[in-house]
C-alpha positions, 0 to 999 in steps of 0.5 A: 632883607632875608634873615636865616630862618634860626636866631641863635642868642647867647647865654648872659655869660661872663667869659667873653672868650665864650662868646667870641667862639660862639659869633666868631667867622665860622658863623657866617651867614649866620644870625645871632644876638650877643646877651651879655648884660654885665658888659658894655658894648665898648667891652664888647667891642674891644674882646669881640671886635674882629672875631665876628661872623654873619649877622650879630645884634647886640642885646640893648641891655649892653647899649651904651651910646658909641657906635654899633660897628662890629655889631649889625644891629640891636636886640631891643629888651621889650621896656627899650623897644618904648623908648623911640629916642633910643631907636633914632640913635640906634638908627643914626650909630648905624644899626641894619637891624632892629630886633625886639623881644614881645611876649602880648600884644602891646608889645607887638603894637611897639615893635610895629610902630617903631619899625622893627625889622623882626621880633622873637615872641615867648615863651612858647613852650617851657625853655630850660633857661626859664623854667619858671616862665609859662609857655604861651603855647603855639596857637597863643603864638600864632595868634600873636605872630599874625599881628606883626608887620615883620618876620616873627621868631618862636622862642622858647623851648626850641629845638633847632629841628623845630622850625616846620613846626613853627611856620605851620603856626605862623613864625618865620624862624626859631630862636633859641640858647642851648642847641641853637649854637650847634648849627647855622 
């Protein structure tokens, strides 16, 4: 499996015709998570359906048992990535792709046990999206990152010109909300 190096991830926007434009086709090749926690993914699928290009995961938060179809994957909340019922299912509706969200190191024992394909760890550094969160730092990340059995994603405080920076500490790629939908 080879991932772009950058995860771009919406914001929990309401307007869906926001998030279409954002995951639309012209994003092929591209990788992304749609974080719209208010919507289900039957209400996703309807709006979003044909609109969506390159390699889209849905947040779990918007999971809701039906089948994952236009979606390739699920971006597991860190309390869904506990739960392995909900990882067979998601396997069974079709998802290609399993992503998690860590931020210690029980969290990344979880994803490896589960058999994640790749995680975001965060917050690395201050993200505008969460000013309230402290940042771990690049040698906390580095330490975390090394404990994974699958690609890593910096998050937090990323700027999509970042990610030398991040592979000098370990991570595959970078993540992020603001800038990341600027650039594949």
């Amino acid at each position: 499996m080879i991932l772009p190096r950058k995860y771009a991830i919406t914001g929990n926007e309401e307007n869906l015709d926001v998030i279409a434009k954002m995951v639309s086709s012209k994003r092929a090749g591209a990788l992304s998570q749609v974080r719209a926690k208010t919507h289900t993914l039957t209400t996703l699928k309807e709006v979003l359906g044909s609109k969506i290009g390159g390699i889209v995961l849905l947040n779990s938060s918007s999971y809701d048992g039906t089948v994952l179809h236009p979606f390739q994957g699920i971006h597991l909340t860190s309390q869904d990535a506990k739960d392995m019922e909900l990882i067979k299912d998601l396997r069974k509706r079709g998802a290609k792709y399993i992503a998690a969200s860590c931020h210690n190191e029980e969290e990344i024992s979880i994803a490896n046990r589960v058999g994640c394909d790749f995680i975001t760890i965060s917050p690395v550094n201050i993200a505008s999206c969460h000013p309230e969160a402290k940042p771990i730092g690049w040698q906390r990340f580095s330490e975390l990152s090394a404990l994974a059995n699958m690609p890593t994603f910096a998050l937090g405080g990323q700027s999509i010109h970042d990610l030398s920076v991040a592979q000098q500490f370990g991570a595959y790629g970078i993540s992020g909300v603001t800038e990341f939908w600027q650039d594949k």
